[in-house]
N, CA, C and O atoms as CSV, one atom per row, in Angstrom:
chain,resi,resn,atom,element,x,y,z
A,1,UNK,N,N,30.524,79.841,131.586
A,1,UNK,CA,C,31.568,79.441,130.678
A,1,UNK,C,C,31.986,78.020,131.023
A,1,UNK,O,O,32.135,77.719,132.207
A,2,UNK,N,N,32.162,77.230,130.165
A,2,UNK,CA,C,32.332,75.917,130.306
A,2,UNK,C,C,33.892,75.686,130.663
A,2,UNK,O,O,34.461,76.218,129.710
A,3,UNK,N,N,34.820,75.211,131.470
A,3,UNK,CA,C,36.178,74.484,131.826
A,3,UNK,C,C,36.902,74.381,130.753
A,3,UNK,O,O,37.853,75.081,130.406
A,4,UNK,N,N,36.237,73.131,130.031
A,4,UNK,CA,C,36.892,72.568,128.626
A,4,UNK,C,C,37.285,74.029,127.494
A,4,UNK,O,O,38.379,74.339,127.022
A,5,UNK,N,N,36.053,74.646,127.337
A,5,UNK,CA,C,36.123,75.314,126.396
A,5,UNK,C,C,37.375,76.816,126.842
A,5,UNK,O,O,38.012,77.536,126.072
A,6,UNK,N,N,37.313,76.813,128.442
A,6,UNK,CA,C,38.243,77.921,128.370
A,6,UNK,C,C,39.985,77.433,128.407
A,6,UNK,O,O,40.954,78.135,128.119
A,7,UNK,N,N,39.960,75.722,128.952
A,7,UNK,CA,C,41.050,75.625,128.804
A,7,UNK,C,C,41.711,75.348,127.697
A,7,UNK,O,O,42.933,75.202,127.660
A,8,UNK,N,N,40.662,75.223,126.362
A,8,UNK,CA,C,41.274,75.200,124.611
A,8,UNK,C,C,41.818,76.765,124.403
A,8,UNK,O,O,42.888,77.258,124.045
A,9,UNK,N,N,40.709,77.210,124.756
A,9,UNK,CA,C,40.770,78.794,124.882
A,9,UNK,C,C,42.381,79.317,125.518
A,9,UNK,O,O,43.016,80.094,124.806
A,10,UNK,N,N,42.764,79.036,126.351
A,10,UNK,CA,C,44.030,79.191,126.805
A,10,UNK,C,C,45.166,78.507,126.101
A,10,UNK,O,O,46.189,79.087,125.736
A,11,UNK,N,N,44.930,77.336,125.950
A,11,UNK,CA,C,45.779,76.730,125.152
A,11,UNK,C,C,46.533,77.182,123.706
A,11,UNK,O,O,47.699,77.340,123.342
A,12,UNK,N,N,45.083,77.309,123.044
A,12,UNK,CA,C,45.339,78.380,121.677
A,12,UNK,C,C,45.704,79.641,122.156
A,12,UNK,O,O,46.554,79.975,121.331
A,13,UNK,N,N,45.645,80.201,122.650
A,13,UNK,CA,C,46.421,81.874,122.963
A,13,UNK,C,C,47.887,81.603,123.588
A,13,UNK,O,O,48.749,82.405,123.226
A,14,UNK,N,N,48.255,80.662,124.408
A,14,UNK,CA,C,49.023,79.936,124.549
A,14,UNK,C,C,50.615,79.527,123.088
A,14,UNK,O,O,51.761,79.888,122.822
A,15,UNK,N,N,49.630,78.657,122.644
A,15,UNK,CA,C,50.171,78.666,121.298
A,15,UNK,C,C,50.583,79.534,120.482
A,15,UNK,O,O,51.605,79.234,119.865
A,16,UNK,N,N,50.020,80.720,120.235
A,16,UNK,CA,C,49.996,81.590,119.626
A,16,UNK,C,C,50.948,82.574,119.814
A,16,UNK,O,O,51.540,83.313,119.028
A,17,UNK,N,N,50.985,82.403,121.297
A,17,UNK,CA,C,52.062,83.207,122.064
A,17,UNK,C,C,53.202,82.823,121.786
A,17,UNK,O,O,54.101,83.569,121.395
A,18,UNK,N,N,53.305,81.464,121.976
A,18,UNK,CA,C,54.666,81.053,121.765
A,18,UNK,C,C,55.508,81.185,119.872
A,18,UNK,O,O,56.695,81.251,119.555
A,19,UNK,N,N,54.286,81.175,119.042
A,19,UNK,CA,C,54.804,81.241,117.383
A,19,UNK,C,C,54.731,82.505,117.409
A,19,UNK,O,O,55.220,82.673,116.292
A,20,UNK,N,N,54.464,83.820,117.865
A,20,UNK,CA,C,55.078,85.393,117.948
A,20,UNK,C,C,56.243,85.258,118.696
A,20,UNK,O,O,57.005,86.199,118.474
A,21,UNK,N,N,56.734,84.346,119.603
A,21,UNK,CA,C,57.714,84.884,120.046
A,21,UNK,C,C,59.086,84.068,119.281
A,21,UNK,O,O,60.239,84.498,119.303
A,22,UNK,N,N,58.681,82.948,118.695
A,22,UNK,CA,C,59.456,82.463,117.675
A,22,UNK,C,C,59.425,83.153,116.225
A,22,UNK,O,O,59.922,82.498,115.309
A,23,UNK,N,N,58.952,84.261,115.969
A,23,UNK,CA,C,58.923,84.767,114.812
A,23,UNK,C,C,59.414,85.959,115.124
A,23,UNK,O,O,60.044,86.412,114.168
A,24,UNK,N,N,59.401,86.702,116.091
A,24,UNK,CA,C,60.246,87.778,116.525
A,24,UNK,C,C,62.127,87.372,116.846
A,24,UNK,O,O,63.100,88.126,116.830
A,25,UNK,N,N,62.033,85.958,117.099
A,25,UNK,CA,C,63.420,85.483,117.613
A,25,UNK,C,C,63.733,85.404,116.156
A,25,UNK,O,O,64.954,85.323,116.024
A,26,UNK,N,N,63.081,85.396,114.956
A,26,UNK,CA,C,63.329,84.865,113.875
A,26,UNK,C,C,63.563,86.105,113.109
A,26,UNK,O,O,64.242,85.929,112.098
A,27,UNK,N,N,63.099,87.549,113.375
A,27,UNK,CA,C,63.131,89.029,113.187
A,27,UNK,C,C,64.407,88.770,113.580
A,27,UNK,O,O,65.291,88.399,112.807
A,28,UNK,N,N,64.565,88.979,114.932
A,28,UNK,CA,C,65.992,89.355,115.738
A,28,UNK,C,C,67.488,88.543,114.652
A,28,UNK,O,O,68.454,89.167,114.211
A,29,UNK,N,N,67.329,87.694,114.556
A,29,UNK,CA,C,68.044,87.295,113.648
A,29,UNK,C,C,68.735,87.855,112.447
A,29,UNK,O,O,69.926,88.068,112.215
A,30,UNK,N,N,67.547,88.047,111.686
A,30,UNK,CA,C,67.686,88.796,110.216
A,30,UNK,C,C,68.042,90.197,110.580
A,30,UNK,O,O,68.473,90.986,109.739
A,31,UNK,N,N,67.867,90.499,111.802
A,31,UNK,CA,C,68.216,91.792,112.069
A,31,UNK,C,C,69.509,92.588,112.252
A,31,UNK,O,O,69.881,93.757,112.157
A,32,UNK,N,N,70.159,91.048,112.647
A,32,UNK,CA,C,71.256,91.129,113.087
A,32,UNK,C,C,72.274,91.270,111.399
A,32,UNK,O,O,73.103,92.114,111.058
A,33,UNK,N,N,71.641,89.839,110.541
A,33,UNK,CA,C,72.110,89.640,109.615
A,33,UNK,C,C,72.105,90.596,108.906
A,33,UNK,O,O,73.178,90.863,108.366
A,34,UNK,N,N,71.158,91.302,108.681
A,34,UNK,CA,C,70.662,92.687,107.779
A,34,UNK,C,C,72.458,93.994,108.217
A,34,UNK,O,O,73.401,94.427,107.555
A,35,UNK,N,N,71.961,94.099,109.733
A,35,UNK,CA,C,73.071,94.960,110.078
A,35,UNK,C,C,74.819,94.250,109.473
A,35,UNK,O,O,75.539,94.887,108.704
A,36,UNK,N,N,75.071,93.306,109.859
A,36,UNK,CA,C,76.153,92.747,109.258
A,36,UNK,C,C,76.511,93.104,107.650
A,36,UNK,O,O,77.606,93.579,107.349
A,37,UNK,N,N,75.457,92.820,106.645
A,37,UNK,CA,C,75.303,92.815,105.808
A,37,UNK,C,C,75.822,94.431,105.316
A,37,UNK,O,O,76.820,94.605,104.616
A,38,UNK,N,N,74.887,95.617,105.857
A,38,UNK,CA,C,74.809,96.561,105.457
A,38,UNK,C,C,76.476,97.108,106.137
A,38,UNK,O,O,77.085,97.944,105.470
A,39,UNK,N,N,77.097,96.601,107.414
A,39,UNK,CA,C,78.507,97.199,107.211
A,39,UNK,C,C,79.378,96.490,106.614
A,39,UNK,O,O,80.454,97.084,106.542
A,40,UNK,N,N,79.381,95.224,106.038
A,40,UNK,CA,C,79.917,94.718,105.002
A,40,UNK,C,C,79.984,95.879,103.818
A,40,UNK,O,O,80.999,96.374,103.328
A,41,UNK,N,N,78.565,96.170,103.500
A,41,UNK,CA,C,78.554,97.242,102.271
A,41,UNK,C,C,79.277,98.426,102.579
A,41,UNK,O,O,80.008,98.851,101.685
A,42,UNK,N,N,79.232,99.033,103.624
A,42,UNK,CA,C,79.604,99.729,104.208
A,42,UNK,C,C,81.391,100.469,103.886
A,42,UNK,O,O,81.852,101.500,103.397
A,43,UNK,N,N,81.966,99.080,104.569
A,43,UNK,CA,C,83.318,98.829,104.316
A,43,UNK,C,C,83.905,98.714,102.835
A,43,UNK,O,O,84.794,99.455,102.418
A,44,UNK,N,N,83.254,97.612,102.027
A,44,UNK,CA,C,83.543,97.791,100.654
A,44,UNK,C,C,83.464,99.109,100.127
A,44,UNK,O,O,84.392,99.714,99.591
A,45,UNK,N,N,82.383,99.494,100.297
A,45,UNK,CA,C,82.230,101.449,99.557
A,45,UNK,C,C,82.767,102.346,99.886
A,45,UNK,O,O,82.824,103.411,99.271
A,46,UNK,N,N,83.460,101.989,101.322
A,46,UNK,CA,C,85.221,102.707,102.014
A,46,UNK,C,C,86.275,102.395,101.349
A,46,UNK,O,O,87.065,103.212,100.875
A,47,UNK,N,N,86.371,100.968,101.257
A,47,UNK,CA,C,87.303,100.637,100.212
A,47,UNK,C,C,87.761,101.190,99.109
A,47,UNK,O,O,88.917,101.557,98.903
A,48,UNK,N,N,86.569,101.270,98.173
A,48,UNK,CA,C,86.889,101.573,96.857
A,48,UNK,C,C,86.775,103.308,97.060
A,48,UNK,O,O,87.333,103.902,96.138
A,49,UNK,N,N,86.290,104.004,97.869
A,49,UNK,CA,C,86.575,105.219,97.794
A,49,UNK,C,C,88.305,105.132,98.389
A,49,UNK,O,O,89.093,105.560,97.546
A,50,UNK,N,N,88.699,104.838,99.178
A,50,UNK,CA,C,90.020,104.741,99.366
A,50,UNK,C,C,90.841,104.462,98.315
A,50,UNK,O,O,91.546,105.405,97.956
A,51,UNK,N,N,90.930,103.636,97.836
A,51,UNK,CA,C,91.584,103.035,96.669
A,51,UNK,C,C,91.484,104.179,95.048
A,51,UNK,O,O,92.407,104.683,94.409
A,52,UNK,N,N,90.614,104.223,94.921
A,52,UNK,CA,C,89.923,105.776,94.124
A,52,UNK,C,C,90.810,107.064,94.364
A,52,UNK,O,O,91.223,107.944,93.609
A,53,UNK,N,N,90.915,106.862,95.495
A,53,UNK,CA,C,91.784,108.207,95.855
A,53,UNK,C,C,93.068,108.056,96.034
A,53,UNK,O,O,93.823,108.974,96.355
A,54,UNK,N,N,93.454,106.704,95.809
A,54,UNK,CA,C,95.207,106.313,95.626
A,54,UNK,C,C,95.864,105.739,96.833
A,54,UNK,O,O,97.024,105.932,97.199
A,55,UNK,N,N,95.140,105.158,97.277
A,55,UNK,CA,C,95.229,104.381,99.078
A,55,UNK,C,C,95.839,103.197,98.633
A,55,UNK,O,O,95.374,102.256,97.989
A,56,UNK,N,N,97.447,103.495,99.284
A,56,UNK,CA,C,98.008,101.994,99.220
A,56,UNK,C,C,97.790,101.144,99.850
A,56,UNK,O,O,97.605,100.093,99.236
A,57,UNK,N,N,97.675,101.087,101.540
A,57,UNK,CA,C,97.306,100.640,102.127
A,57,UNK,C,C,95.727,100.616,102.855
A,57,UNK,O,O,95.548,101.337,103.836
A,58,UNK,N,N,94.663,99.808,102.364
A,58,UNK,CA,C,93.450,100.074,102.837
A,58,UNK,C,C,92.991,99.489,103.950
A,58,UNK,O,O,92.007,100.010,104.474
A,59,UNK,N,N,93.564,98.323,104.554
A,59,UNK,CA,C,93.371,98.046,105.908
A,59,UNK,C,C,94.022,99.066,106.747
A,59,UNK,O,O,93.440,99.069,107.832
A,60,UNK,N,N,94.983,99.945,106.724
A,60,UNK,CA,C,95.393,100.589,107.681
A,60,UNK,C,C,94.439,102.036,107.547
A,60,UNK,O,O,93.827,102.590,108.460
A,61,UNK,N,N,94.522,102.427,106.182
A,61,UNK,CA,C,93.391,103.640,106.117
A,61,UNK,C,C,91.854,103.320,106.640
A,61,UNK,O,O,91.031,104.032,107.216
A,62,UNK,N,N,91.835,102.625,106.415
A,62,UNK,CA,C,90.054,102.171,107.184
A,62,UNK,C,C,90.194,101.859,108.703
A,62,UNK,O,O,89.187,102.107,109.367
A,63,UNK,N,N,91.124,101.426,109.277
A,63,UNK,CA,C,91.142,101.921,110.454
A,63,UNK,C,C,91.604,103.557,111.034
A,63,UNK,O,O,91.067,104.156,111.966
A,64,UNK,N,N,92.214,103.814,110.578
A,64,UNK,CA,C,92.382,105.488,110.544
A,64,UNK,C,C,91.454,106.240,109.835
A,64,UNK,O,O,91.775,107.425,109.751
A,65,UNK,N,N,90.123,105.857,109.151
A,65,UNK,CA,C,89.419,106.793,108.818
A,65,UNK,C,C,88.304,107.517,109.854
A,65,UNK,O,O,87.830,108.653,109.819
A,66,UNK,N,N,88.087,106.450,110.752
A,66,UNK,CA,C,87.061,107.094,111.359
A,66,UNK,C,C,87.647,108.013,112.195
A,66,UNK,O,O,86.814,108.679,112.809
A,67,UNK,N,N,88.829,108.287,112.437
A,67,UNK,CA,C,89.539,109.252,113.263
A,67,UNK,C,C,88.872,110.717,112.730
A,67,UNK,O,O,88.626,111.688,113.445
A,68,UNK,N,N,88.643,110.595,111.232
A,68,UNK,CA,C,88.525,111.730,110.689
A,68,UNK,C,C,86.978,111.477,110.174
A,68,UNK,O,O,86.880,111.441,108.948
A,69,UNK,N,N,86.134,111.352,110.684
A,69,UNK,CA,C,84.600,111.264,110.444
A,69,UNK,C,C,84.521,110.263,109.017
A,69,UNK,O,O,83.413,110.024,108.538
A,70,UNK,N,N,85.167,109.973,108.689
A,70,UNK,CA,C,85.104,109.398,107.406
A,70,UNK,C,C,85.570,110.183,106.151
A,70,UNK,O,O,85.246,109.742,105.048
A,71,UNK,N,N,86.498,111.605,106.267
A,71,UNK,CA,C,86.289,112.120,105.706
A,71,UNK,C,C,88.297,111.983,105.286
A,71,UNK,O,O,89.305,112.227,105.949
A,72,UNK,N,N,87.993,111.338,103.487
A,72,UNK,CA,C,89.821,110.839,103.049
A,72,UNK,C,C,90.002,111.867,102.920
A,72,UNK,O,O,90.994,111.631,102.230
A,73,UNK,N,N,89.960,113.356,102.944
A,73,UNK,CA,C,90.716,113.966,101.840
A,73,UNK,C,C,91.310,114.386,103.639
A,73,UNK,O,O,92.529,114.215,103.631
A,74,UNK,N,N,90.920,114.771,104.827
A,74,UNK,CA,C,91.563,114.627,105.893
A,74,UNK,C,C,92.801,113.707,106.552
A,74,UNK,O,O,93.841,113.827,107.200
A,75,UNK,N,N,91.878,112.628,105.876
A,75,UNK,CA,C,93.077,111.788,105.875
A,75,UNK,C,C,94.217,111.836,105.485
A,75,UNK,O,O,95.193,111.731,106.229
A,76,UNK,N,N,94.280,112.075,103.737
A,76,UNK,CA,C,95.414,112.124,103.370
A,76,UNK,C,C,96.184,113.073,103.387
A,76,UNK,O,O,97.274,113.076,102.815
A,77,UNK,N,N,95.630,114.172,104.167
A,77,UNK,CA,C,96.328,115.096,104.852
A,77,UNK,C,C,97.430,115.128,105.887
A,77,UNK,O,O,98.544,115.650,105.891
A,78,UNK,N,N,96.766,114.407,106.756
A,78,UNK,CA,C,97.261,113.678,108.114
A,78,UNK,C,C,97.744,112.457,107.884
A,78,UNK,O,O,98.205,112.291,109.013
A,79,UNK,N,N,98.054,111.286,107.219
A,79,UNK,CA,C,98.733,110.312,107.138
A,79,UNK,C,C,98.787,110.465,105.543
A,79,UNK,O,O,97.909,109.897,104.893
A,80,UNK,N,N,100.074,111.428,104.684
A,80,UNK,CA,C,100.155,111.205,103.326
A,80,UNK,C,C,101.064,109.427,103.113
A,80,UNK,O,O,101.428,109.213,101.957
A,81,UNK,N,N,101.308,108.543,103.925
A,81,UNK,CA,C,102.464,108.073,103.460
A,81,UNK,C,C,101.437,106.693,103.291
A,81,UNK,O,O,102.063,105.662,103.045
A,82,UNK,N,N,99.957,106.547,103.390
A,82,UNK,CA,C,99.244,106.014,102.913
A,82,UNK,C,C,98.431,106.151,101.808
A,82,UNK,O,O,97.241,105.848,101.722
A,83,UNK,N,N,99.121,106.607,101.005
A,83,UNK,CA,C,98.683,107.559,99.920
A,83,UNK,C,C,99.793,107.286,98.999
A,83,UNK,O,O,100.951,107.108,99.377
A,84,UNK,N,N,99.232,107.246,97.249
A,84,UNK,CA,C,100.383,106.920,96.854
A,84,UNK,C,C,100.963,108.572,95.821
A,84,UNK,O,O,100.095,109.049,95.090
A,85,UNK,N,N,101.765,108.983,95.839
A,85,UNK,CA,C,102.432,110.204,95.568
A,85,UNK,C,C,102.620,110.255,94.226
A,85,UNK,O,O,103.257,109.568,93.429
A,86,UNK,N,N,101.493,111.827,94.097
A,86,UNK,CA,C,101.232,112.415,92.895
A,86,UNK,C,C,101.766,113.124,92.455
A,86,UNK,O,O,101.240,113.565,91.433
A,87,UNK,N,N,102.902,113.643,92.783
A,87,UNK,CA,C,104.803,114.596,93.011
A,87,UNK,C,C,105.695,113.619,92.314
A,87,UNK,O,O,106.189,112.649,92.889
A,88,UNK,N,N,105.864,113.883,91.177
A,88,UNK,CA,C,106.979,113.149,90.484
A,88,UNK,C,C,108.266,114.065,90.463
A,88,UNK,O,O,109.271,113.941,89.763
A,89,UNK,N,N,107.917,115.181,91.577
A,89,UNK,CA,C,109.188,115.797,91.300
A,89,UNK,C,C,110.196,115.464,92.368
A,89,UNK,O,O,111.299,116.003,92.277
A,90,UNK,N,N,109.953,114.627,93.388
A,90,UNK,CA,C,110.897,113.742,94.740
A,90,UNK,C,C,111.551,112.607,93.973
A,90,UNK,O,O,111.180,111.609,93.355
A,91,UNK,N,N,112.687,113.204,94.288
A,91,UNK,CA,C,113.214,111.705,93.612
A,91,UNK,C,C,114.554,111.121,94.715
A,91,UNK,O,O,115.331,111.899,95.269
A,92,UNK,N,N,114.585,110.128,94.814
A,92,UNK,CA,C,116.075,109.617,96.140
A,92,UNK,C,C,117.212,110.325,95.483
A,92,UNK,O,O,117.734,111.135,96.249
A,93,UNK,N,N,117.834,110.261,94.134
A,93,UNK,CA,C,118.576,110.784,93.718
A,93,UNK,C,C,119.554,110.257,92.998
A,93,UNK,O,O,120.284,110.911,92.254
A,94,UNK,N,N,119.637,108.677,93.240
A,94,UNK,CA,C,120.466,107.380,92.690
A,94,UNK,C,C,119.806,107.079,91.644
A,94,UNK,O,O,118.667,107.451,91.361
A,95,UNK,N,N,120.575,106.332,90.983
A,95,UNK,CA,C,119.956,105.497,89.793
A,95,UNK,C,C,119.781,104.251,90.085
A,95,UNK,O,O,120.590,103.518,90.654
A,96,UNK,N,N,118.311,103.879,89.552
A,96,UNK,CA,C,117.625,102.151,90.111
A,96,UNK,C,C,118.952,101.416,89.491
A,96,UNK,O,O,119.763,101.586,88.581
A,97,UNK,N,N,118.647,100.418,90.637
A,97,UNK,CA,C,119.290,99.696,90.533
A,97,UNK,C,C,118.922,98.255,89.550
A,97,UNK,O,O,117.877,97.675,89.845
A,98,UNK,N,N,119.568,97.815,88.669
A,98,UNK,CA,C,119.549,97.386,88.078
A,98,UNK,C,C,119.744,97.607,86.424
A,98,UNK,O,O,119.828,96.640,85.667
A,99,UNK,N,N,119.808,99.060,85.933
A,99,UNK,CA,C,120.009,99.845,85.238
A,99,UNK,C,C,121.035,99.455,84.087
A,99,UNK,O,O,122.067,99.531,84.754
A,100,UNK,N,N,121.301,99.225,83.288
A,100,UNK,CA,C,122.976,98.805,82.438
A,100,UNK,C,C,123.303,99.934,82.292
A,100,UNK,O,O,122.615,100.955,82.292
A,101,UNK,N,N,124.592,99.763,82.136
A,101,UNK,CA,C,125.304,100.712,81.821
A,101,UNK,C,C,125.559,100.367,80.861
A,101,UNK,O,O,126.491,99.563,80.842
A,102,UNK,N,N,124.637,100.904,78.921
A,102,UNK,CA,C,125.220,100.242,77.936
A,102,UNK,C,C,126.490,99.785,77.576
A,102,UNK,O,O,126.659,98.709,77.002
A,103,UNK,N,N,127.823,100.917,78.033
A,103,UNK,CA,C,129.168,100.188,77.797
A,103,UNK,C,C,129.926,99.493,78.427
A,103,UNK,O,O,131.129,99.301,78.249
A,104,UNK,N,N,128.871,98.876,79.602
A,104,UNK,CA,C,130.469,97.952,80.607
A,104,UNK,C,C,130.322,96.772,79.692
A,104,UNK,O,O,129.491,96.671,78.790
A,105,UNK,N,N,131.340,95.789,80.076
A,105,UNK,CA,C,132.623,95.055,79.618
A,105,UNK,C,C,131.815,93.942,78.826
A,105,UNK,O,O,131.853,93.918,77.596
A,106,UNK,N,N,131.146,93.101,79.496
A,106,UNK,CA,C,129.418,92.177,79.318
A,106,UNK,C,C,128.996,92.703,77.266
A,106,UNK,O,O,128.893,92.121,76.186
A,107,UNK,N,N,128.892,94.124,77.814
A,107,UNK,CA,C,128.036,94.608,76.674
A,107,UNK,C,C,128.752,94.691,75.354
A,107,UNK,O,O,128.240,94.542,74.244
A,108,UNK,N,N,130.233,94.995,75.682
A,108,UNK,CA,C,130.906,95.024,74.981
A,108,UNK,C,C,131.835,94.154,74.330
A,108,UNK,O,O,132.172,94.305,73.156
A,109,UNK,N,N,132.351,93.027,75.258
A,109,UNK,CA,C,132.047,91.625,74.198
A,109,UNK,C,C,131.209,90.957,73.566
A,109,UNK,O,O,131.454,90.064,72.755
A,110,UNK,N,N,129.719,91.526,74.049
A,110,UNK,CA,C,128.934,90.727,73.518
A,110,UNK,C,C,129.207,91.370,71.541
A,110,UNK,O,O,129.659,90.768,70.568
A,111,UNK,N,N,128.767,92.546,71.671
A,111,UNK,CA,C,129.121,93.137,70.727
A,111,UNK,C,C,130.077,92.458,69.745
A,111,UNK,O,O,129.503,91.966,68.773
A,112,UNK,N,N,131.398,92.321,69.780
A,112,UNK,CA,C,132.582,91.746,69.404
A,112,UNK,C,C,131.942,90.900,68.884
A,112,UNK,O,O,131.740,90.986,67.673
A,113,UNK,N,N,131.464,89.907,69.566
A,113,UNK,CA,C,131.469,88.069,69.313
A,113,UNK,C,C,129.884,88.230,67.789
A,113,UNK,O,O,129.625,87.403,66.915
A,114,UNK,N,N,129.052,89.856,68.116
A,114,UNK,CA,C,128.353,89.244,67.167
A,114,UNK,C,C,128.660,89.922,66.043
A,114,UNK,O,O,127.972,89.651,65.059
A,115,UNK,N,N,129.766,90.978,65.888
A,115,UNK,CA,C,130.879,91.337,64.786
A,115,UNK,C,C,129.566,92.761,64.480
A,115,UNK,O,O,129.049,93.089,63.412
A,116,UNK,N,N,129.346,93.371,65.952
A,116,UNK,CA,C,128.418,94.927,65.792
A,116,UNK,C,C,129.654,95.497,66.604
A,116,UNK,O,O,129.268,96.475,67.244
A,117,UNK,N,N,130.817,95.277,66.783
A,117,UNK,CA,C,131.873,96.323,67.382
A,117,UNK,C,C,132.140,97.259,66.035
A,117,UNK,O,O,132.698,97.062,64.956
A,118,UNK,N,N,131.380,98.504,66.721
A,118,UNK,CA,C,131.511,99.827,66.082
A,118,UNK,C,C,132.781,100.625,66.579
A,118,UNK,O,O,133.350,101.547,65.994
A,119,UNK,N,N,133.148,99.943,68.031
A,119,UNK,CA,C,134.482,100.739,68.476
A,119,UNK,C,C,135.739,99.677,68.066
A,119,UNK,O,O,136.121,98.726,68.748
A,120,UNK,N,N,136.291,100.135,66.698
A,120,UNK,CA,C,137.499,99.471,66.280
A,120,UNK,C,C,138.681,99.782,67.338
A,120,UNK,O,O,138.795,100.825,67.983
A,121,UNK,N,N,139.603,98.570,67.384
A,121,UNK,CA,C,140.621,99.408,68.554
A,121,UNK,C,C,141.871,99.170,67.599
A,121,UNK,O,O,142.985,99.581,67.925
């Protein structure tokens, strides 16, 4: 075997070696990116199942979901107050505020001044 010819010989395998291991560093990469990617998707499709199911708060439910395998309807078992309430029969008991009271005083000059006073005095 000739010198020259085995040290091309090395050289090229050499070479070769080194563009597999730059194309695997170049795998590793996308690999990484790929994984990123897919819990990006991941999270969004938590999202909107959260939200779907009436999730007010979805940063706090997505950290509290995996408590429960992923599974909301556990969830909203165990934390209802992230959840928005399908019981219209709770009520505080006051009247919102901001409410008129058609006959206070406001309402009732206005009345006057535009000559709709139905209450003659």
């Amino acid at each position: 075997m000739n010198a020259h010819k085995y040290q091309r010989d090395i050289a090229k395998l050499e070479a070769e070696r080194d563009a597999a291991k730059a194309e695997v560093e170049g795998y590793k990469k996308l690999e990484a990116e790929f994984a990123e990617f897919k819990a990006s998707q991941e999270a969004e499709k938590s999202d909107k199942a959260l939200k779907d199911a009436g999730c007010i708060d979805t940063v706090a439910a997505s950290a509290r979901l995996a408590e429960f395998d992923g599974d909301i309807a556990k969830l909203k078992e165990a934390a209802p107050y992230l959840f928005a309430s399908s019981d219209n029969s709770k009520s505080t008991g006051g009247k919102p505020k901001g409410t008129p009271n058609p006959e206070d005083e406001r309402t009732k000059n206005m009345r006057k001044l535009m000559g709709l006073d139905t209450d003659k005095e």
